[in-house]
TORKE-244401 format. One record per atom (N, C-alpha, C): x, y, z; residue in one letter. Coordinates in steps of 0.001 Angstrom, whole numbers, padded with zeros to 6 digits, always signed. Example, Ala and Ser with C-alpha at 12.3 -4.5 7.8 and 13.67 -1.06 7.14 Angstrom:
! TORKE-244401
+013190-005690+007800A/+012300-004500+007800A/+013200-003300+007800A/+012850-002250+007080S/+013670-001060+007140S/+012900+000030+007870S/
! end
This chain:
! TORKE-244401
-000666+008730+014537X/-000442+007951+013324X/+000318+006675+013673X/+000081+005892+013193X/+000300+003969+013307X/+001439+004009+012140X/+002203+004208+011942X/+003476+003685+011155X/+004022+001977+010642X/+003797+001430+010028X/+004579-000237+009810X/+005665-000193+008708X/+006882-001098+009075X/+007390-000992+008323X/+007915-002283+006929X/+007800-001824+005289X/+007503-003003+005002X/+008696-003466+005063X/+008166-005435+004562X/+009298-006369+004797X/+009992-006120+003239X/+009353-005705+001927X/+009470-005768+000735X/+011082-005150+000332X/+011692-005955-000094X/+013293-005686+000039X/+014352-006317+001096X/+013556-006962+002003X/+014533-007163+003366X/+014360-008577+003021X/+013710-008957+002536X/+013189-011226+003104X/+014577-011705+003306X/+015931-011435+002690X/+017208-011701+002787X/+018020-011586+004280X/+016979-010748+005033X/+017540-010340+006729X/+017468-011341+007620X/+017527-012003+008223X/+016754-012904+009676X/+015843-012330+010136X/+014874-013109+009980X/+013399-012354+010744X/+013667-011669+012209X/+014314-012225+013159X/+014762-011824+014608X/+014914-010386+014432X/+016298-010494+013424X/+017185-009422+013684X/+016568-008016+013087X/+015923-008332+011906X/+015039-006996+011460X/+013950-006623+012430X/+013337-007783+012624X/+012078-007438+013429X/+012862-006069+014647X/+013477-007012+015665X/+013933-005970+016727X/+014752-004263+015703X/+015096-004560+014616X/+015867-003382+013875X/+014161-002198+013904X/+013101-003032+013011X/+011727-002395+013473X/+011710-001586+014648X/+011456-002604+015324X/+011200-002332+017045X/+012164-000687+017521X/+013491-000916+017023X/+014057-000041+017874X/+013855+001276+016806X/+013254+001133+015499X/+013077+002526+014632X/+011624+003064+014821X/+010605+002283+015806X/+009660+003200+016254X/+008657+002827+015510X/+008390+001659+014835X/+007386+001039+013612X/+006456+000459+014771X/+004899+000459+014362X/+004185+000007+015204X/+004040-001769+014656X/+004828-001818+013553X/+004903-003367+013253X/+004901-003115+011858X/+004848-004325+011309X/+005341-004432+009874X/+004062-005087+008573X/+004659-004584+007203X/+003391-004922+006458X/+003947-006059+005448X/+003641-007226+004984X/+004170-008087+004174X/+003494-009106+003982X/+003807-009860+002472X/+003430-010839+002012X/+003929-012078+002624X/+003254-013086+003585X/+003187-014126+004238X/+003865-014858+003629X/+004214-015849+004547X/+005067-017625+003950X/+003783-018456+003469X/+003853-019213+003163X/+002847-020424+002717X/+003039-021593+003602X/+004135-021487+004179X/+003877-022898+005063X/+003501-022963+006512X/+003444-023015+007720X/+003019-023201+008342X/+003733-022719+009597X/+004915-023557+009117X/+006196-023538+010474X/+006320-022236+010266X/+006665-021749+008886X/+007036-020322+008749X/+006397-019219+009444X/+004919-019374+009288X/+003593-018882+009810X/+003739-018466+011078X/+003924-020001+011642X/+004609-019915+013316X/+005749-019583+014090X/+006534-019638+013386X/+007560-018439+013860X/+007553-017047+013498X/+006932-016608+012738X/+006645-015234+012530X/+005528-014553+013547X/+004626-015476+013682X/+003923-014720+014821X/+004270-014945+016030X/+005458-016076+016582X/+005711-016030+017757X/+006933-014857+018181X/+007974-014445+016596X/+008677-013156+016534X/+007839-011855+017232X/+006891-011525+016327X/+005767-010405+016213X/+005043-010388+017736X/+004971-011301+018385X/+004183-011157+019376X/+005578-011006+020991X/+006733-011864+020675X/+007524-011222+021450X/+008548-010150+021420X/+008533-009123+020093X/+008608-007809+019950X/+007500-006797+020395X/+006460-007322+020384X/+005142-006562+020368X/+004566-006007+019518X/+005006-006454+018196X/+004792-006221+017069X/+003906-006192+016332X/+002307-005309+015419X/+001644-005814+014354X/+001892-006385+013554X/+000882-007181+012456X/+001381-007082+011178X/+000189-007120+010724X/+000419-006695+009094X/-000856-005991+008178X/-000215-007020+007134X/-001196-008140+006729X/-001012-008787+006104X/-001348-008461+004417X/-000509-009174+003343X/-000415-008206+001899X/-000960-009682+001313X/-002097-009764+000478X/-002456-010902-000554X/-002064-009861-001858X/-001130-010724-002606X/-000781-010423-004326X/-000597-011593-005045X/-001096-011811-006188X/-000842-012382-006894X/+000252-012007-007762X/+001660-012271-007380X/+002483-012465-008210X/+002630-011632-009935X/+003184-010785-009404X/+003147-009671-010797X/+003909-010616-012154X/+004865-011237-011860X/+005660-011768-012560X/+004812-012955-012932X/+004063-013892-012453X/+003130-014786-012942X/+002430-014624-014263X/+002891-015911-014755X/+002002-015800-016064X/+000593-015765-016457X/-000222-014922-017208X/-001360-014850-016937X/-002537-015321-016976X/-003068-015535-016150X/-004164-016404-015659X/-005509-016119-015874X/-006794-017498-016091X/-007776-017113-016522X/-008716-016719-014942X/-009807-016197-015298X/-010001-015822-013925X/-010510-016895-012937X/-011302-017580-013446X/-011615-019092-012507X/-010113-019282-011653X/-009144-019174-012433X/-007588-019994-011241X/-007373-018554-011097X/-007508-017024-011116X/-006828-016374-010589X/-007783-016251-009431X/-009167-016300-009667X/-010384-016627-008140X/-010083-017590-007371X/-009218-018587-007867X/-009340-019863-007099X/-007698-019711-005743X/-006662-018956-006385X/-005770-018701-005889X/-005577-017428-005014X/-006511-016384-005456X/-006983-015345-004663X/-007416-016080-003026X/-008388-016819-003424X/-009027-017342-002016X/-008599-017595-001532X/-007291-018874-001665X/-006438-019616-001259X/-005605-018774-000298X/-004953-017405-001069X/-004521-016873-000201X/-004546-016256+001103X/-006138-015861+000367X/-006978-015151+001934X/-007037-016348+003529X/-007120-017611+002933X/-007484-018889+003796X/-006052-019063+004590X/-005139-018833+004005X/-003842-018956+004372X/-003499-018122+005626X/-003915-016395+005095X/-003466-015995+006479X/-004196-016010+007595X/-005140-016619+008300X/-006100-016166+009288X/-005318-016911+010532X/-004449-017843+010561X/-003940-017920+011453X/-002990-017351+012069X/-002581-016435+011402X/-001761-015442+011533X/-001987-014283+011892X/-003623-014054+012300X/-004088-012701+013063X/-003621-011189+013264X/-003574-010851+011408X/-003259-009587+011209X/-004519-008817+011362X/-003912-007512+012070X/-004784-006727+012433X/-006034-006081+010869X/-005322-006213+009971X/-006125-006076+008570X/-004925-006605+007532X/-005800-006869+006491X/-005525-007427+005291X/-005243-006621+004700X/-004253-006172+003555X/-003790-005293+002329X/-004037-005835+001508X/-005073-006154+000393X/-005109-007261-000695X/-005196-006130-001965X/-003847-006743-003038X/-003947-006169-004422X/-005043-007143-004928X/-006124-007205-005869X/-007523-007478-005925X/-007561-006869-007439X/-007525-008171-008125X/-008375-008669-009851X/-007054-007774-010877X/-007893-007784-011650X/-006691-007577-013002X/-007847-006362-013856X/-006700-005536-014622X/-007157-004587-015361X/-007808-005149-016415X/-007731-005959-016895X/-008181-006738-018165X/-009042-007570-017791X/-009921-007508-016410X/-010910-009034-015678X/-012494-007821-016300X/-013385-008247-016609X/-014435-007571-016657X/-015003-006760-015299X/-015625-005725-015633X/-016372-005580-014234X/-016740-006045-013568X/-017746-007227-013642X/-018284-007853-012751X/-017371-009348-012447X/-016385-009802-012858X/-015580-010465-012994X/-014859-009936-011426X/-014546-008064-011273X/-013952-008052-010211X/-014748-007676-009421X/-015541-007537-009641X/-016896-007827-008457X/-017194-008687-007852X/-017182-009974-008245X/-017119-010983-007645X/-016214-011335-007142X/-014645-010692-007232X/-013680-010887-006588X/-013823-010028-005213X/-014355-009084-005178X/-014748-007901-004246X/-015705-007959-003498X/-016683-008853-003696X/-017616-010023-003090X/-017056-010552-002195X/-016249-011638-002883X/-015796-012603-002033X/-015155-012230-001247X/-014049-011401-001132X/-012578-010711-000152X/-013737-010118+000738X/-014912-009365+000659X/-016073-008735+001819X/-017022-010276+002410X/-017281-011317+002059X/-017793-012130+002904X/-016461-013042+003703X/-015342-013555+002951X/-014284-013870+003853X/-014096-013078+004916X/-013984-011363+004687X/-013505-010273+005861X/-014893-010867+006912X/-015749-011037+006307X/-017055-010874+007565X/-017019-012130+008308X/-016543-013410+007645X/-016505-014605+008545X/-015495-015053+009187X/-013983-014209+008812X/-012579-014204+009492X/-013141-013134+010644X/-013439-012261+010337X/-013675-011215+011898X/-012319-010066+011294X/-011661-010360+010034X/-010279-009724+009632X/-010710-008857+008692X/-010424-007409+009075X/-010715-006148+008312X/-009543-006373+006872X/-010604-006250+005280X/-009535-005825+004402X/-009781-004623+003886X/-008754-004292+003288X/-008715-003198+002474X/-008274-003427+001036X/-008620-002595+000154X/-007933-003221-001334X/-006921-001749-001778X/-005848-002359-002502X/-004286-001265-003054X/-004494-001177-004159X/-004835+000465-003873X/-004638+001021-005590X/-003513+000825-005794X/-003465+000221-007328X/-002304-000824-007646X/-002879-000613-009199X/-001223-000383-010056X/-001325-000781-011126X/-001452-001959-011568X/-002117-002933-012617X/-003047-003586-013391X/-003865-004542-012684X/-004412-003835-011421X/-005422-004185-010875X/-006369-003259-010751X/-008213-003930-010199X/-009299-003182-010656X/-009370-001849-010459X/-008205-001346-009923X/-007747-000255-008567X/-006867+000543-009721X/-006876+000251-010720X/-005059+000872-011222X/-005282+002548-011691X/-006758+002838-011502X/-006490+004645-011684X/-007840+004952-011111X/-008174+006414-010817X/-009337+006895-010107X/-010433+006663-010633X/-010472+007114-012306X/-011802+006532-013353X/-012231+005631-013284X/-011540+004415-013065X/-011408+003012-013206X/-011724+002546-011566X/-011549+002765-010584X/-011939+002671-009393X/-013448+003473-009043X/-014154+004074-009041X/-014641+004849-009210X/-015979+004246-008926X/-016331+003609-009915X/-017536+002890-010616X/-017637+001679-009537X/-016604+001194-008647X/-016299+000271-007732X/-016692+000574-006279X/-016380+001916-005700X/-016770+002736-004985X/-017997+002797-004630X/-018786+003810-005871X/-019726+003637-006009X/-021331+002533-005718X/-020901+001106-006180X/-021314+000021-006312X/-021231-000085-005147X/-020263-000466-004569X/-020000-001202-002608X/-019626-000147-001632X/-020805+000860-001293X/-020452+001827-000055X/-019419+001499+001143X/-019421-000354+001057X/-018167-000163+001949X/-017270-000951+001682X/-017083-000456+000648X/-015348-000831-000001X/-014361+000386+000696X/-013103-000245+001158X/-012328+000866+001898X/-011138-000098+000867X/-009742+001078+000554X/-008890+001030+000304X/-007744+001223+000536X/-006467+001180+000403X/-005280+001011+000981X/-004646+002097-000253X/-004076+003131+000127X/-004198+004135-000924X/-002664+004303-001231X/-001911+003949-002480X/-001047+004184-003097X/-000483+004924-004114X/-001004+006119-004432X/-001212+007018-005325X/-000327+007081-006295X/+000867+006848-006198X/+002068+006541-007010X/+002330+006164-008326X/+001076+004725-007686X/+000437+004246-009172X/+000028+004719-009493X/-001273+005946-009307X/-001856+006416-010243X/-001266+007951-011042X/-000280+008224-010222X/+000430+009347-010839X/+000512+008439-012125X/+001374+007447-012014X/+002568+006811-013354X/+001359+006374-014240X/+000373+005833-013598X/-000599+005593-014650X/-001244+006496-015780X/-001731+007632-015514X/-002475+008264-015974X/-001549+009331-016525X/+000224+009140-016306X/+001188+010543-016440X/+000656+011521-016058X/-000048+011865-014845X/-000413+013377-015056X/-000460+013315-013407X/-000791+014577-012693X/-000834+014657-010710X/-002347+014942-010990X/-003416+014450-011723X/-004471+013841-011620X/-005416+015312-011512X/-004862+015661-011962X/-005547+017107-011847X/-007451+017274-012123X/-007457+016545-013354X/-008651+016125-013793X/-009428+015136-013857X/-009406+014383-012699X/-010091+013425-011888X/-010381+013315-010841X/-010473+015030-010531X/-010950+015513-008956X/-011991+014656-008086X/-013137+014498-008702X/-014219+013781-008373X/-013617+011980-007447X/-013031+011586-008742X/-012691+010374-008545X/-012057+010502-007221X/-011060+011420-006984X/-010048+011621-006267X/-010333+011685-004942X/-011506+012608-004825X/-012410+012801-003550X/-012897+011826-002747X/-013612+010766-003690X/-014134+009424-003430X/-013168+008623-002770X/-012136+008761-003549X/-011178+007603-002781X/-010481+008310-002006X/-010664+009079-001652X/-009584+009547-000680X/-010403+009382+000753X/-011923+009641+000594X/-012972+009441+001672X/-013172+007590+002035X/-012727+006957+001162X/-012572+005482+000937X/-011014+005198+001782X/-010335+005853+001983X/-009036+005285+002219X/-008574+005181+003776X/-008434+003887+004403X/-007952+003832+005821X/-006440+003249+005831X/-005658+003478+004554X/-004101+002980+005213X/-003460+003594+003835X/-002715+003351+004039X/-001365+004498+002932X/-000109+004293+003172X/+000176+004401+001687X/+001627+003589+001344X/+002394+004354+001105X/+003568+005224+001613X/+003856+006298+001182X/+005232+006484+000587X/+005091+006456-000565X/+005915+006483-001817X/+005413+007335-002938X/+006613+007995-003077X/+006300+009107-004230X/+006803+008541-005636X/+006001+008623-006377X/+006130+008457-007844X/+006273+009436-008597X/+006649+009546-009480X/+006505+010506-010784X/+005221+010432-012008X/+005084+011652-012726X/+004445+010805-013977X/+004912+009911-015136X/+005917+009429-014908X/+006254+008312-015742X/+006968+007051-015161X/+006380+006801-013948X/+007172+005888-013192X/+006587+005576-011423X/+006288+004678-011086X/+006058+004756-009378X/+006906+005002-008266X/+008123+005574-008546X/+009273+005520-007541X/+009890+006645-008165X/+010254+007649-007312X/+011338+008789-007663X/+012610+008239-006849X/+013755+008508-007493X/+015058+007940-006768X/+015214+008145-004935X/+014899+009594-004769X/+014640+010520-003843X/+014229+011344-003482X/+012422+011229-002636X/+012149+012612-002986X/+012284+013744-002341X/+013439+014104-001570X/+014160+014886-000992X/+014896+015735-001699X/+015237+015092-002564X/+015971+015804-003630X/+015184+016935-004342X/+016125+018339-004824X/+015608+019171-005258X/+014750+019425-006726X/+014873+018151-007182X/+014407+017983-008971X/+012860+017406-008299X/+012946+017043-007258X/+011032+016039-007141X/+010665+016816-006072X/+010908+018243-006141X/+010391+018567-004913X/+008717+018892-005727X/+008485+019204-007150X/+006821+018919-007304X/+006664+017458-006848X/+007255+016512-007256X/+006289+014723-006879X/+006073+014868-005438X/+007145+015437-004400X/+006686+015383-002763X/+005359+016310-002609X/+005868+017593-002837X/+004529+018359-002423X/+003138+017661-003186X/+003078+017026-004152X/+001833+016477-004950X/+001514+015617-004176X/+002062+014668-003508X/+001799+013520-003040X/+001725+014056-001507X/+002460+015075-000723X/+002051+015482+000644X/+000993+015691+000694X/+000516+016725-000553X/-001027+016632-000104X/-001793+015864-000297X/-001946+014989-001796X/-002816+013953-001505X/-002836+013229+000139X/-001498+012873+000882X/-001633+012366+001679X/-002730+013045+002785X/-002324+014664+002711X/-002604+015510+003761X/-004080+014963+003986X/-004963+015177+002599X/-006323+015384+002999X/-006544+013895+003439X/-006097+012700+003359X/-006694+010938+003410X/-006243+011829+005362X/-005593+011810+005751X/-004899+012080+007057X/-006166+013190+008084X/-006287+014367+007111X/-007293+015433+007806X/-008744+014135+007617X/-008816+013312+007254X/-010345+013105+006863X/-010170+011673+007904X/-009152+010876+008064X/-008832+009933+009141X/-008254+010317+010069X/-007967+010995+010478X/-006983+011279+011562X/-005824+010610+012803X/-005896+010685+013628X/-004861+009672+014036X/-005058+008308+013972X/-006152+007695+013547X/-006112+006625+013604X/-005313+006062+012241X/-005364+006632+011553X/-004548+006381+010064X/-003499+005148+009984X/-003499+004024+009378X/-002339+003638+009555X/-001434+004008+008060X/-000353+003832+008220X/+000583+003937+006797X/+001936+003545+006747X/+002324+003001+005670X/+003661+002467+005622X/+004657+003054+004716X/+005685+003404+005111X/+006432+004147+004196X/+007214+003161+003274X/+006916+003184+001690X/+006986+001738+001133X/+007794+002275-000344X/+008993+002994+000071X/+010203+003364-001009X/+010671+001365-001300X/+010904+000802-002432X/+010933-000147-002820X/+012577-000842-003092X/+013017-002001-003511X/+014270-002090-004065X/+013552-002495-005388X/+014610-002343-006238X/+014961-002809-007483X/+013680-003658-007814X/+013190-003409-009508X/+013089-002790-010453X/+012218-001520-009519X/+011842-001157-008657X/+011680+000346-008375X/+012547+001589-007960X/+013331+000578-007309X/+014844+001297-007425X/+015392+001718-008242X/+015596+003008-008366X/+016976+002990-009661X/+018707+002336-009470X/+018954+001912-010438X/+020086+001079-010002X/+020982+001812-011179X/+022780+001714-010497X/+023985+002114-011481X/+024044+000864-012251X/+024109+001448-013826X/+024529+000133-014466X/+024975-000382-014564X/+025543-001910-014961X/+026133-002363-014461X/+026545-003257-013344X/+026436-002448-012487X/+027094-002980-011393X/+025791-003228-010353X/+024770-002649-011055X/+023262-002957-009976X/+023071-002537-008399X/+024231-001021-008248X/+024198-000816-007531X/+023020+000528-006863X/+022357+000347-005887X/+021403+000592-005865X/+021848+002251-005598X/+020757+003626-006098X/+020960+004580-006223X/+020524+005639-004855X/+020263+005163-003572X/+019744+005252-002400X/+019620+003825-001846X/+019094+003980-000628X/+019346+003619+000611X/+018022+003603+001245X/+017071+002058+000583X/+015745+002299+000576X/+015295+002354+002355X/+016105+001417+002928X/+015520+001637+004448X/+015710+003236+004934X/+016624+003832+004919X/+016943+005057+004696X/+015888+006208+004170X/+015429+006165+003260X/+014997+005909+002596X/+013007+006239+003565X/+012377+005111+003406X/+011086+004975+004366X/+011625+005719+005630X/+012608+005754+006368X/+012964+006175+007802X/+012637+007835+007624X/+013485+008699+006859X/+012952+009793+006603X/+011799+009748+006014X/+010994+009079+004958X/+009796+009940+004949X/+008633+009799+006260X/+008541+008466+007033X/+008019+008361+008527X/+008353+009394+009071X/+009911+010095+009119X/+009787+011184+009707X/+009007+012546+009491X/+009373+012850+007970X/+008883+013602+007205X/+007083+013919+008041X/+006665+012808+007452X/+004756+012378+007733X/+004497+013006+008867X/+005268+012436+010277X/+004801+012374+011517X/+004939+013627+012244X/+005541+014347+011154X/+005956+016036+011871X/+004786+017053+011311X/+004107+016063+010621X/+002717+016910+010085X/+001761+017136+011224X/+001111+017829+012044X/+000533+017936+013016X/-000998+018182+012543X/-002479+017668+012768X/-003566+017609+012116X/-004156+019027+011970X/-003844+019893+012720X/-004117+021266+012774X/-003395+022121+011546X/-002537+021270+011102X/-001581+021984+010049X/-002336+021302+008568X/-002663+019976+009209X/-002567+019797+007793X/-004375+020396+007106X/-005516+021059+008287X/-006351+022010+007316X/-006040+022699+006332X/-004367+023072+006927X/-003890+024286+005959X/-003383+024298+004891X/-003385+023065+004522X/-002354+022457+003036X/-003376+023166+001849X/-002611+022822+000995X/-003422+023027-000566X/-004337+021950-001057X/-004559+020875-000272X/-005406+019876-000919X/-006587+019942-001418X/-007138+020844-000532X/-008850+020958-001448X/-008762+021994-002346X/-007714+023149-002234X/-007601+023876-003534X/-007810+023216-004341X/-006598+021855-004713X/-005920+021348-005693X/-007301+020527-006280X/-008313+020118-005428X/-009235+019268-005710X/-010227+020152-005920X/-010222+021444-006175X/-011568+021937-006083X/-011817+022377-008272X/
! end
């Protein structure tokens, strides 16, 4: 298993000093949303390349952005994709269209991200992601279907919080994408939320085991080649003390145990999980 670790929470660190912090916690490199400028560009890959570092590059459109018609959210999508190729990530992570874009609206977004991948030579994948075309199994599904080789970046978290439920009755869907999925984000959610404080803790020990196995079977069906990032979040996914905004865990902390957690799963073990029960 290929481990990265994300930048999401850290941008406040010195690139140097985290990078080597990476390096010495055993990350095969790191997953994050790029600079826009150039210089930036270039010192990040001259970091990454004298750590020995990957990186799995993340296109999002800005959750907090106000909302856009789809002509400028197509037009800024692209933009982004054009941006990273000089930056020679081993694959792309792209969150991809809006819950509210028509079908074929994100089809053509899903189009385009598959002829860019074919003329960059740069493998993407798309993140099930809440209020994107991705944001639950039903809703992905029909997408699948359509483009035999659509592969995804599998975040399940969202779709716990989405749908409130451990998806019990969207087996089908579930199957599909899980046979669709070459990278994984591994963060446990709840059903009313994408982030449990800790899921070590004895109150989420259902959200871990729900989500071990989803992981188990994407893992038995890829196997070591798998990549995945352990992607516990800060704030607003964080829970924070009021007040004082002090954060309720110790998110690097945090990803470090569940990488551990993951990597002690051995592929012979994980036939033995409950996953296809749970899916059958």
């Amino acid at each position: 298993m290929n481990f990265y670790a994300t930048v999401w929470g850290f941008h406040d660190r010195k690139p140097e000093s985290f990078l080597r912090l990476v390096k010495e916690s055993g990350y095969k490199g790191i997953e994050t949303s790029v600079p826009t400028w150039s210089k930036l560009n270039i010192e990040l890959r001259q970091l990454l390349d004298y750590y020995e570092l990957q990186l799995v590059a993340q296109v999002a459109i800005p959750w907090n952005a106000p909302s856009m018609h789809f002509d400028e959210y197509k037009s800024l999508y692209q933009r982004k994709l054009a941006e990273l190729e000089e930056l020679m990530p081993i694959f792309v992570n792209a969150q991809t269209g809006k819950d509210y874009f028509t079908f074929d609206q994100n089809c053509e977004l899903l189009e385009m991200a598959a002829e860019w991948s074919e003329r960059s030579g740069i493998t993407l994948v798309h993140e099930t992601h809440r209020g994107k075309f991705s944001f639950a199994p039903f809703a992905t599904q029909p997408y699948l279907e359509k483009y035999p080789e659509l592969r995804l970046a599998g975040d399940f978290s969202h779709w716990a919080c989405v749908c409130e439920s451990w998806l019990h009755d969207q087996s089908e869907a579930l199957k599909l994408a899980f046979s669709r999925t070459d990278h994984l984000h591994l963060r446990v959610g709840h059903r009313h939320g994408p982030q449990v404080v800790d899921p070590f803790l004895p109150e989420n020990e259902e959200a871990l085991r729900v989500h071990m196995e989803w992981w188990s079977q994407v893992l038995h069906l890829k196997g070591q080649n798998l990549t995945l990032t352990p992607e516990f979040g800060p704030a607003p996914y964080m829970a924070q003390v009021p007040f004082t905004g002090q954060p309720l865990a110790d998110q690097w902390e945090l990803n470090l145990k569940m990488k551990e957690a993951v990597s002690m799963l051995p592929l012979s073990d994980l036939k033995r999980t409950n996953s296809e029960k749970t899916l059958q």
